[in-house]
MARZA-136367 format. One record per residue: residue in three letters; chain; x, y, z of N, C-alpha, C, CB in turn. Coordinates in Angstrom, 2 decimals. Glycine has a CB too. Example, Ala and Ser with C-alpha at 12.3 -4.5 7.8 and 13.67 -1.06 7.14 Angstrom:
# residues 2
REC type mol   neast  nnorth     nup  caeast canorth    caup   ceast  cnorth     cup  cbeast cbnorth    cbup
REC  ala   A   13.19   -5.69    7.80   12.30   -4.50    7.80   13.20   -3.30    7.80   11.31   -4.47    9.05
REC  ser   A   12.85   -2.25    7.08   13.67   -1.06    7.14   12.90    0.03    7.87   14.08   -0.60    5.72
//
This chain:
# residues 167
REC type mol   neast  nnorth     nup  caeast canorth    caup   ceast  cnorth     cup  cbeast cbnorth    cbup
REC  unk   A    0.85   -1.18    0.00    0.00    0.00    0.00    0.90    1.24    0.00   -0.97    0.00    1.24
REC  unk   A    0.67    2.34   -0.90    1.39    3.65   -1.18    1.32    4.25    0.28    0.63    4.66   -2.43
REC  unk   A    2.28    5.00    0.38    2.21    6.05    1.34    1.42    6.90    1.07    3.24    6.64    1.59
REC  unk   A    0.66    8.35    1.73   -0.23    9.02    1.39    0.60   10.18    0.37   -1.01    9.47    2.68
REC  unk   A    2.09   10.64    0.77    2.63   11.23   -0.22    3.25   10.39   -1.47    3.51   11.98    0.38
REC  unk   A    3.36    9.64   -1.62    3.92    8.97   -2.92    2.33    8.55   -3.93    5.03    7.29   -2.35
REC  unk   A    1.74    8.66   -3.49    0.66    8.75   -4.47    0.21    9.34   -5.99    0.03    9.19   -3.84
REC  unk   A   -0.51    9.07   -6.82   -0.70   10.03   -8.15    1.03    9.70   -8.90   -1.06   12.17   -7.57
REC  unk   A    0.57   10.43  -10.09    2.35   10.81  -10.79    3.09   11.69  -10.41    2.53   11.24  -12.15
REC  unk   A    4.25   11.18   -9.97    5.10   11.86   -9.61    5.93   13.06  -10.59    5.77   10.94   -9.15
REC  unk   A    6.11   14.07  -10.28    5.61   15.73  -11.49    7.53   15.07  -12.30    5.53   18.61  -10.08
REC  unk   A    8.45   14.66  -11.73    9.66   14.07  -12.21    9.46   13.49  -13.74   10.09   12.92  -11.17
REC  unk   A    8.62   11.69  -13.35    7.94   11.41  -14.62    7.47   11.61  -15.03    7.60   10.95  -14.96
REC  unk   A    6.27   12.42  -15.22    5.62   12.82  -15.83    6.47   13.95  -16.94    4.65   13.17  -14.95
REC  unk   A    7.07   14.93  -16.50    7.90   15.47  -17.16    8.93   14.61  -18.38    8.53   16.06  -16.14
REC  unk   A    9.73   13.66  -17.67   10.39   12.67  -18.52    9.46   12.10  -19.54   10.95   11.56  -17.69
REC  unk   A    8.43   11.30  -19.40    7.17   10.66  -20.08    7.01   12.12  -21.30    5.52   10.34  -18.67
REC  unk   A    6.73   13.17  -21.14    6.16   14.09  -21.67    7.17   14.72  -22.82    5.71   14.97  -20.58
REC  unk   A    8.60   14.65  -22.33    8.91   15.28  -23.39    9.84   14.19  -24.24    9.57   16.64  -22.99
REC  unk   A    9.92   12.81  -23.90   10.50   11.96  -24.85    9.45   11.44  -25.56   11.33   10.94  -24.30
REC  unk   A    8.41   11.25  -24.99    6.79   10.66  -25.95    6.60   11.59  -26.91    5.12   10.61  -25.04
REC  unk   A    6.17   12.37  -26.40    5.51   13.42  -27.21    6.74   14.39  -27.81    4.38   14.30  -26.23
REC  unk   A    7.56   14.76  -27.03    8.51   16.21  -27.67    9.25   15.08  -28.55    9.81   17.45  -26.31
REC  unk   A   10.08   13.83  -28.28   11.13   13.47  -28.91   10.51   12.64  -30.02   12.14   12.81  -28.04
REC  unk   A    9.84   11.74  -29.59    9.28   10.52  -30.55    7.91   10.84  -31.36    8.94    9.15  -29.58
REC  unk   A    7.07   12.42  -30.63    5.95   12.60  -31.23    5.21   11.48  -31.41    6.11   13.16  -32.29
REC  unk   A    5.14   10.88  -30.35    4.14    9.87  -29.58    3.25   10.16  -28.71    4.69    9.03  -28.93
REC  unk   A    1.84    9.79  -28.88    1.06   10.54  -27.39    1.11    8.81  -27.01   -1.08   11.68  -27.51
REC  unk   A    0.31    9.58  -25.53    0.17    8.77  -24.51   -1.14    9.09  -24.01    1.22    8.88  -23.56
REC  unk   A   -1.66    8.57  -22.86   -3.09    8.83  -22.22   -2.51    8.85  -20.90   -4.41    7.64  -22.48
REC  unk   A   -3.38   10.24  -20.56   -3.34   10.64  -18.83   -4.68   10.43  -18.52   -2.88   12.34  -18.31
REC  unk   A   -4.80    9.88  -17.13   -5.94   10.19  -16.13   -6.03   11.42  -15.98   -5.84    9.66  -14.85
REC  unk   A   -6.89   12.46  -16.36   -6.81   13.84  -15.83   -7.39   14.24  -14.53   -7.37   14.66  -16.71
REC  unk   A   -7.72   13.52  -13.87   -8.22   13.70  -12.57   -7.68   12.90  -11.38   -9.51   13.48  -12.64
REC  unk   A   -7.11   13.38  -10.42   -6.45   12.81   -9.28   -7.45   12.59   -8.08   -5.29   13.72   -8.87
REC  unk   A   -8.95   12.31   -8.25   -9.64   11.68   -7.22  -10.05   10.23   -7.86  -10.92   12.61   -6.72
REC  unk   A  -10.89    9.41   -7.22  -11.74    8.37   -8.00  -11.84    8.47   -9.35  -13.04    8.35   -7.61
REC  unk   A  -12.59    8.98  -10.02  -13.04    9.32  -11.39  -11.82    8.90  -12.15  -13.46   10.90  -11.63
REC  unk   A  -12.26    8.85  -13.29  -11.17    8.05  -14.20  -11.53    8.75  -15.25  -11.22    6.38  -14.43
REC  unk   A  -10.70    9.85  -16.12  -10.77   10.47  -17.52   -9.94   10.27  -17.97  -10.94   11.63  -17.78
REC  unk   A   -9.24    9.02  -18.91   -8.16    8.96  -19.99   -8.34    9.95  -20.62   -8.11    7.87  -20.87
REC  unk   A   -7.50   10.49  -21.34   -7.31   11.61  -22.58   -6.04   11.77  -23.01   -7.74   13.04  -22.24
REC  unk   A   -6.28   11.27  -24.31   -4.65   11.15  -24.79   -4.17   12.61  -25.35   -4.44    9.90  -26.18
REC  unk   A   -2.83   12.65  -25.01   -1.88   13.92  -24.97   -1.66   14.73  -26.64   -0.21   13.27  -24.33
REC  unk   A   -1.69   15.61  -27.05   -1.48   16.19  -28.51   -0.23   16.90  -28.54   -2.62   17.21  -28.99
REC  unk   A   -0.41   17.84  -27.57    0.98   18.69  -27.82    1.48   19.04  -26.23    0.65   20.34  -28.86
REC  unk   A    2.59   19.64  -26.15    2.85   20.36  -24.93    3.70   21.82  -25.08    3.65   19.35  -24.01
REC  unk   A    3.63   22.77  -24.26    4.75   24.24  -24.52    5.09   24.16  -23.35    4.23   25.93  -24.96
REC  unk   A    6.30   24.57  -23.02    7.55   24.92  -21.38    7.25   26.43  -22.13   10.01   24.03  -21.21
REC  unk   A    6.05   26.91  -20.99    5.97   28.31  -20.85    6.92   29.41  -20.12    4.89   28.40  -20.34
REC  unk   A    7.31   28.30  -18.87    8.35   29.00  -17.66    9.59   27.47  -17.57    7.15   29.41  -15.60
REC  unk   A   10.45   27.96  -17.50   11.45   27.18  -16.95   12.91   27.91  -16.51   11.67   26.13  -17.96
REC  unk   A   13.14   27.90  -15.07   13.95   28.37  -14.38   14.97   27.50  -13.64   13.31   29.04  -13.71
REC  unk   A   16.02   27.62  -12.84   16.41   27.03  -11.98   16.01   27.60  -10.52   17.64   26.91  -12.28
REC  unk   A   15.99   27.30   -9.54   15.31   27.76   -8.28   16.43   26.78   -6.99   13.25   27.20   -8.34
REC  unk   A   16.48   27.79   -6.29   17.38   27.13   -4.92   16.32   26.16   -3.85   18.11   28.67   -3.81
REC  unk   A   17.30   25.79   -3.51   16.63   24.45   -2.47   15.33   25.34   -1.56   18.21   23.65   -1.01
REC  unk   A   15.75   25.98   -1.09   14.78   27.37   -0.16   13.63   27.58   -1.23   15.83   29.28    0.13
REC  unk   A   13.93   28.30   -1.72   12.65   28.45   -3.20   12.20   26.88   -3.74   13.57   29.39   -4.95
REC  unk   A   12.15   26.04   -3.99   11.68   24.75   -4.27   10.91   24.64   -3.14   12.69   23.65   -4.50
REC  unk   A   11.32   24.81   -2.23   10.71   24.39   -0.98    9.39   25.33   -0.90   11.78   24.57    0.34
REC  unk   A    9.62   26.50   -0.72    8.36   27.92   -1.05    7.52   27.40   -1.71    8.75   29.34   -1.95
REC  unk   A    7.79   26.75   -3.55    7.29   26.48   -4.27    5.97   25.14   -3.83    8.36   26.37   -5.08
REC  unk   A    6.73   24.92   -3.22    6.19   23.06   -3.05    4.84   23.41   -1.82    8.00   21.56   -2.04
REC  unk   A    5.23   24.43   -0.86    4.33   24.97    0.09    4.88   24.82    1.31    3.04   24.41    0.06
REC  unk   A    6.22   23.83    1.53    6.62   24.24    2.94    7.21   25.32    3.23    7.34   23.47    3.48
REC  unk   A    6.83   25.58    4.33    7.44   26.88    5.11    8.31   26.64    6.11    6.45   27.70    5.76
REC  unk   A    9.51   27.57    6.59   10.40   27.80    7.11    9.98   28.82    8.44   11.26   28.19    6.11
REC  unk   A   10.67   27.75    9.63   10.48   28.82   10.31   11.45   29.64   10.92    9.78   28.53   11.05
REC  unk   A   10.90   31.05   11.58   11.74   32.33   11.33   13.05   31.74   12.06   11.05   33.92   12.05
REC  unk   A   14.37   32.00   11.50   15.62   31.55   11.56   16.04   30.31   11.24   15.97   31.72   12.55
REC  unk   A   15.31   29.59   10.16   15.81   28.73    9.87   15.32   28.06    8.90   15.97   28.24   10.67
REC  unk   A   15.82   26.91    7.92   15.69   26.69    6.30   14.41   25.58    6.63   17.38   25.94    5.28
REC  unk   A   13.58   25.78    5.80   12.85   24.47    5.70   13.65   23.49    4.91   11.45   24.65    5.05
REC  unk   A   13.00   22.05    5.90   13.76   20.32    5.76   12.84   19.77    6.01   14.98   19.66    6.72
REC  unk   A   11.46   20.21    5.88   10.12   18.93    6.43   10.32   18.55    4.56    7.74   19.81    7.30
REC  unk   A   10.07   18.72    3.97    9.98   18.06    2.37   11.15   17.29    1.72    9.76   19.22    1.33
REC  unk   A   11.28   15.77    1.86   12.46   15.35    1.83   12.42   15.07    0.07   12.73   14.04    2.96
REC  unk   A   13.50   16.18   -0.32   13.72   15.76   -1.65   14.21   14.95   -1.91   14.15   16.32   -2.28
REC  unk   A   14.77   13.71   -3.35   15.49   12.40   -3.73   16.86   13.06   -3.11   15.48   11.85   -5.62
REC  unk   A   17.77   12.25   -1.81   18.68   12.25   -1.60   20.22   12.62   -3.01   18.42   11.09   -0.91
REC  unk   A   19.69   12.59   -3.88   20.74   12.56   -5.40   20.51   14.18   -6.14   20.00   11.01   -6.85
REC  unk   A   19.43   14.78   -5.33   19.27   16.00   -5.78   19.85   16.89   -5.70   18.56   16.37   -5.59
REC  unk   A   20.61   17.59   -6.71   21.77   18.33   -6.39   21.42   20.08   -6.97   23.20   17.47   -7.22
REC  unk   A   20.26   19.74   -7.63   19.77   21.01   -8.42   17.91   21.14   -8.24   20.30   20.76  -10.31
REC  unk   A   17.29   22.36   -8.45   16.24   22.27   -8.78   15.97   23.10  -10.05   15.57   22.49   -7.75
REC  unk   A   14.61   22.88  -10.74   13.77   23.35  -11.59   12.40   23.43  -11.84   14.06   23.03  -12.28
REC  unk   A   12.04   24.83  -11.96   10.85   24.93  -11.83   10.15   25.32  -13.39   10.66   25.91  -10.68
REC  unk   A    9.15   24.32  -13.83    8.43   24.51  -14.96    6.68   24.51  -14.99    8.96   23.47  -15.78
REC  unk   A    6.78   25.49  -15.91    5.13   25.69  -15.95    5.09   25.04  -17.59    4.42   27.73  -15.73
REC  unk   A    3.89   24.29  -17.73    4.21   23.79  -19.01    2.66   23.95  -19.11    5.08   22.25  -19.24
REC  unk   A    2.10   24.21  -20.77    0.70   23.99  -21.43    0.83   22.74  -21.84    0.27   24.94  -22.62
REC  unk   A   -0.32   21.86  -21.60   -0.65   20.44  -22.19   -2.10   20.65  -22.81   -0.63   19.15  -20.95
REC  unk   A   -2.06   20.04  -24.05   -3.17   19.71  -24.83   -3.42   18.38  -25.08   -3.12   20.29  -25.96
REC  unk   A   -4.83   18.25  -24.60   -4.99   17.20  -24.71   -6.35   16.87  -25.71   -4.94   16.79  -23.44
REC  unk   A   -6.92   15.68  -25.91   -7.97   15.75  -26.60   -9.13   15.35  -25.47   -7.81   14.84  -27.89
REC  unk   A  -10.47   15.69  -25.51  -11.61   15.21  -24.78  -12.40   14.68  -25.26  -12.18   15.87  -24.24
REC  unk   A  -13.35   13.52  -25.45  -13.97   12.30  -25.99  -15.16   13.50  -26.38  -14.33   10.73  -24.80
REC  unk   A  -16.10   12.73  -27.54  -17.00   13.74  -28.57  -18.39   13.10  -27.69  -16.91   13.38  -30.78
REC  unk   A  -19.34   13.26  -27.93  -20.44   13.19  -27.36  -21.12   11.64  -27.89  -21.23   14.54  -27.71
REC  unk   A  -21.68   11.20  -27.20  -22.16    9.34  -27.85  -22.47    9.53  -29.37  -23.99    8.48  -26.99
REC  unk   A  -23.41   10.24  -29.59  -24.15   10.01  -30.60  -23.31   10.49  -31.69  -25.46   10.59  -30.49
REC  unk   A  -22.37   11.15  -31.67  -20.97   11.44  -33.01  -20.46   10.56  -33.01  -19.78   12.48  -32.97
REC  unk   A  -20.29    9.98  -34.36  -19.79    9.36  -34.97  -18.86    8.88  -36.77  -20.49    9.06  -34.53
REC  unk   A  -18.00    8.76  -36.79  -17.30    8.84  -38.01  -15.69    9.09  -37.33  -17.99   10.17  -39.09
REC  unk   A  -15.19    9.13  -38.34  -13.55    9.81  -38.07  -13.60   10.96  -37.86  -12.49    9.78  -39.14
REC  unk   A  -12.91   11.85  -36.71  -13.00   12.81  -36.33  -12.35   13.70  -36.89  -12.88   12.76  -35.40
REC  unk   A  -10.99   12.96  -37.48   -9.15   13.55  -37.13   -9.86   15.19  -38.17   -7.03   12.02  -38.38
REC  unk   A  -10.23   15.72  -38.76  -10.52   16.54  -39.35  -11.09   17.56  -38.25  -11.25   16.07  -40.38
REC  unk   A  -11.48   17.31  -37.63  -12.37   18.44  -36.78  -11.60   18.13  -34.98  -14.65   17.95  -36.92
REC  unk   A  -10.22   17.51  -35.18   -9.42   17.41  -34.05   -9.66   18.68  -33.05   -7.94   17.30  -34.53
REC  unk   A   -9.28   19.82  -33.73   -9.45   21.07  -33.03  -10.10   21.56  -32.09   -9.68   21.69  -33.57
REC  unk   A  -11.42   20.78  -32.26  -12.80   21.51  -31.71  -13.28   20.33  -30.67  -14.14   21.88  -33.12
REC  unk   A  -12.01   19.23  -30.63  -11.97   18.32  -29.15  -10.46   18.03  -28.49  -12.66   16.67  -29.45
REC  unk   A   -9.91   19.47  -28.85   -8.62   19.73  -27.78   -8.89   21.05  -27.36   -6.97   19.64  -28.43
REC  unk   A   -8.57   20.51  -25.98   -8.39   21.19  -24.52   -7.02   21.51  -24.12   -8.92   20.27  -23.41
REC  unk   A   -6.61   22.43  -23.00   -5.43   22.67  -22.67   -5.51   22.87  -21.17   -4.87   23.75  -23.44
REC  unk   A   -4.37   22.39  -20.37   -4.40   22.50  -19.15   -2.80   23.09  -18.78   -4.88   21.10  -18.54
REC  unk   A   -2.49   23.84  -17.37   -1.60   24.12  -17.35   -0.90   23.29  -16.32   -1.65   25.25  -17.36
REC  unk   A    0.16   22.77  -15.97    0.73   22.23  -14.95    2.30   22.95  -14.47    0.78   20.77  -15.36
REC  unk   A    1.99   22.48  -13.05    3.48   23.29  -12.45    4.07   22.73  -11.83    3.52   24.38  -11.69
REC  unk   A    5.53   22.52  -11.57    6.11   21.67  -10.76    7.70   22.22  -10.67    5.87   20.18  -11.33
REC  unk   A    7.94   20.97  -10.02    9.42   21.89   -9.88   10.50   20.14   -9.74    9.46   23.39   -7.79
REC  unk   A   11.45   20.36  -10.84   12.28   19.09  -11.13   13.03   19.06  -10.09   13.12   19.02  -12.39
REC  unk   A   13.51   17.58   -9.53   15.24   17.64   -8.86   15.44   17.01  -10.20   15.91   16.58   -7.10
REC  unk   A   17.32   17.41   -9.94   18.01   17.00  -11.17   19.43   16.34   -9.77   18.44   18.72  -12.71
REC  unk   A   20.05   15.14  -10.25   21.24   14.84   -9.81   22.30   16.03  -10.48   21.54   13.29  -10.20
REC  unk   A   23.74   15.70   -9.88   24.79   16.04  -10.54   24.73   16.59  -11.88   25.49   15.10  -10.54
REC  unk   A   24.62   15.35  -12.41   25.01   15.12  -14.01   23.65   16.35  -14.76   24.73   12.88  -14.62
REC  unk   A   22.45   16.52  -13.84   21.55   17.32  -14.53   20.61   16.41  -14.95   22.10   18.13  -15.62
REC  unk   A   20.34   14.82  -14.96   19.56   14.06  -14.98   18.69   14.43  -14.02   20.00   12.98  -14.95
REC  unk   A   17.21   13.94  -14.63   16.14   14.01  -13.31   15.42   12.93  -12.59   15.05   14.75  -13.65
REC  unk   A   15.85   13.41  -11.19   15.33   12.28  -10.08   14.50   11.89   -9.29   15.75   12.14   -9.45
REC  unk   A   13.43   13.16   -9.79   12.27   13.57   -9.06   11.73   14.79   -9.28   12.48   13.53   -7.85
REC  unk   A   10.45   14.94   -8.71    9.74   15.88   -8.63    8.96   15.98   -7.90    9.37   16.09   -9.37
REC  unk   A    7.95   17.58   -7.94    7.24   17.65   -7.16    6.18   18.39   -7.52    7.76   17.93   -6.26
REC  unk   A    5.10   18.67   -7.53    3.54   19.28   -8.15    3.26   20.57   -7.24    2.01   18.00   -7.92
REC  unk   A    3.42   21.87   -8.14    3.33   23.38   -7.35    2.17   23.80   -7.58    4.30   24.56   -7.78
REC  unk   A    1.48   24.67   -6.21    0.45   25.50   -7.02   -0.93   24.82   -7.46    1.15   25.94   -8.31
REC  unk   A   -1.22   25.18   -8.20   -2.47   24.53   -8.40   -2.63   22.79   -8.67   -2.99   25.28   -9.57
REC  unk   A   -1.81   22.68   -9.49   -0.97   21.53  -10.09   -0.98   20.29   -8.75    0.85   22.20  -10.54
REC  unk   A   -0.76   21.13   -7.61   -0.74   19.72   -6.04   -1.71   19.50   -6.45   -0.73   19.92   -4.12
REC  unk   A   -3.05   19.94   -6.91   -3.97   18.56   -6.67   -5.52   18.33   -8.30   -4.98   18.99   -4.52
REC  unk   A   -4.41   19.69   -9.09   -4.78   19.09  -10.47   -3.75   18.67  -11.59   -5.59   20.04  -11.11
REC  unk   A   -3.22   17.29  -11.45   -2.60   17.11  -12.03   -2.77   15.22  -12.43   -1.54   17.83  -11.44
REC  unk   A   -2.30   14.87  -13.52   -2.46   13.30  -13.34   -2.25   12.45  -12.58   -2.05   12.77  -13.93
REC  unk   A   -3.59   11.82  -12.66   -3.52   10.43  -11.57   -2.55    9.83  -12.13   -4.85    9.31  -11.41
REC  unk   A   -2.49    9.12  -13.23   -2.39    7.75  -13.80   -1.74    7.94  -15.31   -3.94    6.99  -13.84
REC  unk   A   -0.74    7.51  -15.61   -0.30    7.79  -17.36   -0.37    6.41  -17.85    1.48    8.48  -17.74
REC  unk   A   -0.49    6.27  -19.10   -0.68    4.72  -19.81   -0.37    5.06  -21.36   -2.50    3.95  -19.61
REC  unk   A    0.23    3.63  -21.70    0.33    3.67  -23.04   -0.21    2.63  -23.37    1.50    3.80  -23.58
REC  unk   A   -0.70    2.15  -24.71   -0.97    1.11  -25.04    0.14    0.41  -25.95   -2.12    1.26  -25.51
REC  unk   A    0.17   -0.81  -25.50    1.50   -1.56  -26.09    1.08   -2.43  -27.52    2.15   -2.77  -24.79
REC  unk   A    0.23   -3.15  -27.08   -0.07   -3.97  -28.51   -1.95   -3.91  -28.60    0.68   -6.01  -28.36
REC  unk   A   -2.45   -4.16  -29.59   -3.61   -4.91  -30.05   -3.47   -6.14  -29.06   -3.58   -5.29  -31.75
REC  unk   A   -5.01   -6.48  -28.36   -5.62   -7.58  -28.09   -6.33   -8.06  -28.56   -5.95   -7.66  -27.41
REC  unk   A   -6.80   -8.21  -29.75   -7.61   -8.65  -31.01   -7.59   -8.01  -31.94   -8.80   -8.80  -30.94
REC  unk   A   -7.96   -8.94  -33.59   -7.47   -8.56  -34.64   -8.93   -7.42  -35.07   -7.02   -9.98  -35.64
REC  unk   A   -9.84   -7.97  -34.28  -11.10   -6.75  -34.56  -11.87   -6.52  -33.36  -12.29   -7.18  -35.76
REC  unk   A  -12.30   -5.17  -33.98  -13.07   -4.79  -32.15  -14.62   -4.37  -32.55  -12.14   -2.97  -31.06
REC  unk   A  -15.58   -3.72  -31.90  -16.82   -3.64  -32.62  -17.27   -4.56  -33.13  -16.87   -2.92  -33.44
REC  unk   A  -17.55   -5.76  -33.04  -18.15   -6.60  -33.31  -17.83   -6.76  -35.08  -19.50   -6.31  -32.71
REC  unk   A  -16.51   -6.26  -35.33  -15.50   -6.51  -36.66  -15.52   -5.01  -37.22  -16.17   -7.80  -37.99
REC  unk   A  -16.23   -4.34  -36.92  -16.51   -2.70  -37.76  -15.28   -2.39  -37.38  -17.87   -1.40  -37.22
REC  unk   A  -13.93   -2.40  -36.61  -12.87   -1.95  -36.78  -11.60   -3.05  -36.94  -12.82   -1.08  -35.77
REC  unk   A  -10.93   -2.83  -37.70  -10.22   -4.22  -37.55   -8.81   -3.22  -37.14  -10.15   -5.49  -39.24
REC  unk   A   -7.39   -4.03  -37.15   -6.15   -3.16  -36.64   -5.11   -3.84  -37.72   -5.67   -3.40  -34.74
//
């Protein structure tokens, strides 16, 4: 059973996931967009790094919401022991949102008018080398941000719909 903080995606992978899927390979993926019960897959279209800074251990910490008290550094938020740097990014994600039951046909033409955009914030650790080892969800982002990321790996049958789609 998860701890109550290690829960949801961690803002680290998600970042990694986000910009080798989509930025490098121009691959989407599907996020849970909701971090309670509810379950909304919606696969990913594009993303923009609106803000990206570096930020000191003190400021990460601000960022994240712990506070320091007077004369002394906040240490209640234990970052990945390998963290030698931070970064803070605000990024736009577009995603697509499912069309209403009764539409039907191929959409990809009228894509536009079922993508959405959300903003997310977080703030990277990076080791040494500038690799990243973690993260953490700022701002609004603590508690709207993805549950759950998924890809699909293969076909589990050669047709679906009762054969109206084959793969």
């Amino acid at each position: 059973r998860p701890t109550p903080g290690c829960r949801d995606t961690n803002a680290g992978t998600f970042h990694l996931l986000l910009t080798n899927f989509v930025g490098v390979r121009g691959q989407s993926f599907i996020e849970d967009r909701v971090f309670d019960q509810q379950v909304w897959n919606q696969p990913l279209r594009s993303y923009k790094i609106l803000e990206q800074r570096t930020v000191s251990k003190e400021e990460a910490h601000q960022l994240i919401g712990v506070k320091a008290e007077a004369g002394t550094t906040a240490t209640e938020y234990l970052f990945n022991p390998d963290a030698a740097s931070f970064t803070y990014i605000k990024t736009d994600l577009s995603y697509i949102k499912e069309a209403v039951a009764t539409t039907g046909g191929n959409l990809s033409s009228q894509i536009d008018a079922y993508t959405r955009a959300v903003q997310y914030e977080y703030v990277l650790e990076l080791d040494a080398d500038g690799a990243i080892v973690g993260g953490e969800w700022v701002g609004g982002s603590k508690r709207n941000h993805p549950d759950f990321l998924w890809l699909p790996l293969a076909a589990t049958a050669t047709a679906v719909a009762g054969g109206a789609i084959s793969y």
